[in-house]
Each structure stands twice: as structure tokens, then as C-alpha cells.
C-alpha angles and dihedrals in degrees: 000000000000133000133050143293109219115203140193121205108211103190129022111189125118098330097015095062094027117046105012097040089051084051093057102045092058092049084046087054101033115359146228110309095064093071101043103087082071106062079033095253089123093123082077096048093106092042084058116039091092101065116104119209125206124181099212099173144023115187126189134156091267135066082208100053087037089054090041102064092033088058085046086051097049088055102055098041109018085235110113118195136206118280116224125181135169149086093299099013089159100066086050075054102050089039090063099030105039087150100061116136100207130024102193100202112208097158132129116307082249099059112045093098100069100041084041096055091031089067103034083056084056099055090252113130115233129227107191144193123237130305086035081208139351094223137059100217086058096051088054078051085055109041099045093059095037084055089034089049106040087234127139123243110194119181118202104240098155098168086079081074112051102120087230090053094048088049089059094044087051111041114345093063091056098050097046094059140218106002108251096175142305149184136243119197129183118155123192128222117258097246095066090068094048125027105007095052116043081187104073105111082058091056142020130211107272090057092049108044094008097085098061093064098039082055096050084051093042087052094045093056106013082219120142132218131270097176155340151187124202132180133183144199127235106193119100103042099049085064091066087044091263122136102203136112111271093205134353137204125217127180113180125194116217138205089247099048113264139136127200132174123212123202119187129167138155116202097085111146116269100230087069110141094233129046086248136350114238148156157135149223134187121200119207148178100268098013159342138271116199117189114170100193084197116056107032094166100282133119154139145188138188149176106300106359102064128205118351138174127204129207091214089173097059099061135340155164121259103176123215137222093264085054096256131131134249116204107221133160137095083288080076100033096080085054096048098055095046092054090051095055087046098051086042086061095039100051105015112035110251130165123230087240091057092056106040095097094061097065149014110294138210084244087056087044099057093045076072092037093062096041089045088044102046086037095061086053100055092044103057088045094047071047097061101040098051094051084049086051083242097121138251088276099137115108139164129234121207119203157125078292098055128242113331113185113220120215125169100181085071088066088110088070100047144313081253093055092064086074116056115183109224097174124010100198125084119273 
């Protein structure tokens, strides 16, 4: 393999500018091979020691944020892209780069869908942030001109690649049993609702950080969902003039017969001793797995800042001789294993098909568009009618004949109206 793989960064806010753009400016710096030994692709490592990788744009809304992250990635690598801004920044992108190799989409929840189609229409493979969209219509959009074009659609689903979470995948899953039920947990600080996103109203927390962990349950067990009912909370938020859930509650049904209950929020205090709170568990027939993704035994306090508790799995320094930094962590893994299959259909010739087992699909992708999207009905209904004293009694139905949506509160108009068809293809 020889040649490189130009990318455009479209959205640099808290991960944007964070995680992605520090990825990209070691691969900028040193490639791709360094990182593999840890997503176990190190086999490749020599194939792909000669790409070289340049980040030649970052768009976002606004002139100030694009020049931002430019001007930090300048500083780690010496390399400075283009900034972009604007309404639409990635079509000014695609007009003077027609020829990019990769669009990372770290936008809003809301607007995936159009830079997403936008460069798969180009001939550019995506990498996106979760959920890779909010609708399943959308996801059908998605994964017919991924398939149609050859291009990879990788969707960062990082929590795959916690070292805890692949040693459950791998051993723990198989000694605990038949899966009976479970729960997943992770709990935002307060600070991303109100001050971080300026989206929230346009999201909750289950569609935002939920999907992580359906689709860690989804790749455990490669099961896929029957039904679900979800309800949320609107208290906190609406005191800071934000109409947005506070918490919601998902439990999903799968094909294999768990059930597993989701819990996201994000108005935890931000004087919370962790950057979020977050776990799992898995029950199973002949035992349990625990894993608290927050507090992994270590901490620390001093004089002044108080307790505190560190992920140190999820991204960190290494420093190098020269005193630098390399980013490394599962933060990066999902990253890492996207740019390889893409490299792998780029310089060696590979199909789509040949590289769909390395990362997170679109496929994999629509499985947690259909549960986000049927979730987000069924919570603003159970809303309404527990604000009307009516109960939480909506619930969705996953099938050969699509996502039905059953509500018994519409009986008045029908036996037939109890059931509303949302989606009428197999999911």
C-alpha cells in the first residue's frame, strides 16, 4: 500500500475537535500501523505502514471553532488544514476536494444524514459518529448507497473496544449462560444539556449516548430486537428554559430473549467526581458479569479539587522522546479499524463485503437506528399520557413486517388503530 488517505473533518465540538482531530494528527505524524496491535489487525501492520494520512480540512458552523482546531492541529503535527464554516461547510469541502478519501462526521445527532449521504454520493467513504442517524428511513438511505457505491460506512461505535467489554465478548458471555436480562447505565454531566450542545431540545439522552451501549449489546449477542418501551422525564432542564428530557428509560426485547434495560441522563451534577457515571451487567443462566465503566479502582484527591475518578481506558497521553503526546485508547480504536478497511479497499482491492467484519457497519448502524428511532416515538407518547394520568402503555414491536407501534390509548378509533405501521421492511 502506498499513497494517502485525504480527510475532512465536518464538526469539531467536544469529540470532533477532541478525539477525532488528535487521531488524525498521529496518523498525520506516524500512520496507521502503530495503533493496530491493539484491535488485533496487526497482521497488517507492515501493509500498511506506507499510507500516508493528511487532514486537509475541518468544517464547523462557525469561522472562530474551524480556525480553532486548524490552529490545535497545527500545533501537534506542524500540518495546518483548511477551515470551512458555514450552514452546509461540507459541500465547499467536497467542491474543492472532489477527490477525499474519508468525511468523519461528528455533527449534531440531527444532521448526519445529509454529510453522510452527501459523501457517499461523491465516492468519499464516511466515518460517523453515533447514532449514525436518528431515522430508518434514513439508515435504508444509508445503507443502499454505501452497498451501490463500494464505500465504507463506519460508525464509531468505540465501546466495542473497551478491553473490559472484549473480554466479555470473548470469554465472559460464554461462561455466564444463556442471557436472562441486564442493564446498561451512563449518565452525563450536567454541563453537556445545557451549555456544551446547543442541540438538546433536538435530542435526549438515550439517543445521544444510548446507542453505544444497544449496539454493545447487539455485538455481544448479534441478537436483534422484538420490542421495546421507553419513558422520559422533563424536570430539570425546563428550569434552565430547555425543553428537553432530563433522563430516559429504555427496555428492549430481543430475539434471544433478553431483556435489557438502558438508562441514560445527562444532568448529573457537575461536581460529580467522574466525567460520566456509567456501567453494565449481564444476568445469565448460570451466572453474572458487572462491569462499572466509571469507577475502575482508581482515584485520586487533593487539596482543592476533591475526589476525583479517571477512565484511563477510554483515551490517554503516552508521551514521546521529543516530549509529545500520542492519543491512544478505545476512544481511538473504532477509528483505527475504519481507516484500515478503508485503506484495505482503496490500495488493495478489496470488496466491501471483504472488510465488513473489521468495524462497525452501517448495517450495524441501522439495527440502532430502528431501536433510537422507534424509542423517541414511544417516549414522547408514554410522555403525554402520563402527564394526562393515562400510564406509560405504548410500546414498539420489531418484525418481518417492519416496526408497528402499539398503542392501546387509540382503542376508541378502532381495534385497527391500536396498531400504527411506522416501517413496513424487515429489520
Amino acid at each position: 500500500m502506498e499513497g494517502t488517505i485525504k480527510i475532512a473533518l465536518i464538526g469539531a465540538g467536544m469529540f470532533g475537535g477532541d478525539v477525532h482531530a488528535r487521531a488524525y494528527a498521529d496518523l498525520q505524524r506516524a500512520g496507521l500501523s502503530g495503533q493496530l496491535g491493539r484491535v488485533g489487525l496487526d497482521e497488517w501492520g507492515r501493509e500498511v505502514a506506507p499510507v500516508q494520512f493528511d487532514l486537509v480540512a475541518v468544517a464547523t458552523r462557525t469561522e472562530a471553532s474551524a480556525r480553532r482546531v486548524c490552529a490545535n492541529f497545527k500545533d501537534w503535527t506542524g500540518h495546518e488544514p483548511k477551515p470551512y464554516w458555514g450552514e452546509t461547510p461540507w459541500e465547499d469541502v467536497l467542491q474543492d476536494v472532489p477527490d477525499l478519501d474519508v468525511m468523519a462526521v461528528a455533527t449534531p445527532d440531527d444532521l448526519h444524514t445529509p454529510v453522510v449521504l452527501a459523501a457517499l454520493k461523491n465516492g468519499t467513504h464516511v466515518i460517523t459518529e453515533k447514532p449514525m442517524c436518528l431515522s430508518i428511513q434514513e439508515a435504508d438511505q444509508i445503507v443502499a448507497l454505501s452497498n451501490e457505491k463500494g464505500l465504507v460506512c463506519a460508525v464509531d461505535m468505540h465501546k466495542r473496544y473497551d478491553p473490559d467489554h472484549l473480554r466479555i465478548q470473548h470469554d465472559i458471555s460464554e461462561k455466564i449462560g444463556e442471557p436472562l436480562y441486564g442493564l446498561a447505565m451512563l449518565e452525563e454531566p450536567l454541563e453537556v444539556s445545557t451549555s456544551i450542545f446547543k442541540w438538546a431540545e433536538k435530542s435526549d439522552p438515550f439517543s445521544y449516548v444510548g446507542p453505544h451501549w444497544v449496539d454493545l449489546f447487539y455485538n455481544y449477542y448479534r441478537s436483534k430486537p422484538v420490542s421495546l418501551t421507553a419513558v422520559g422525564q422533563k424536570k430539570r432542564l425546563v428550569r434552565e428554559g430547555i425543553n428537553a428530557y432530563d433522563a430516559v428509560q429504555v427496555r428492549v426485547d430481543f430475539e434471544n430473549g433478553m431483556s435489557i434495560y438502558f438508562h441514560n441522563n445527562w444532568i448529573t451534577p457537575d461536581d460529580f467526581e467522574g466525567p460520566v457515571n456509567q456501567g453494565h451487567e449481564i444476568v445469565g443462566t448460570d451466572g453474572k458479569v458487572e462491569s462499572d465503566q466509571q469507577y475502575r479502582g482508581f482515584r485520586f484527591w487533593y487539596q482543592g479539587s476533591g475526589s476525583r475518578s479517571s477512565n484511563n481506558h477510554f483515551t490517554r497521553d503516552v508521551k514521546r522522546p521529543d516530549g509529545s503526546q500520542v492519543y491512544i485508547g478505545y476512544g481511538v480504536d473504532s477509528i483505527t479499524v475504519a481507516l484500515v478497511a478503508i485503506c484495505r479497499v482503496k490500495f488493495s482491492g478489496h470488496s466491501l463485503e471483504d472488510v465488513k467484519a473489521i468495524y462497525p457497519t452501517a448495517e450495524d448502524g441501522r439495527i440502532i437506528s430502528a431501536i433510537v428511532d422507534a424509542a423517541r416515538r414511544v417516549r414522547d407518547l408514554n410522555f403525554e399520557y402520563l402527564q394526562a394520568g393515562k400510564g406509560a402503555t405504548v410500546t414498539a414491536r420489531f418484525g418481518a413486517d417492519g416496526i408497528t407501534i402499539v398503542d392501546p390509548n387509540r382503542v376508541e378509533e378502532g381495534a385497527d388503530a391500536v396498531f400504527q405501521r411506522i416501517y413496513e421492511k424487515p429489520i
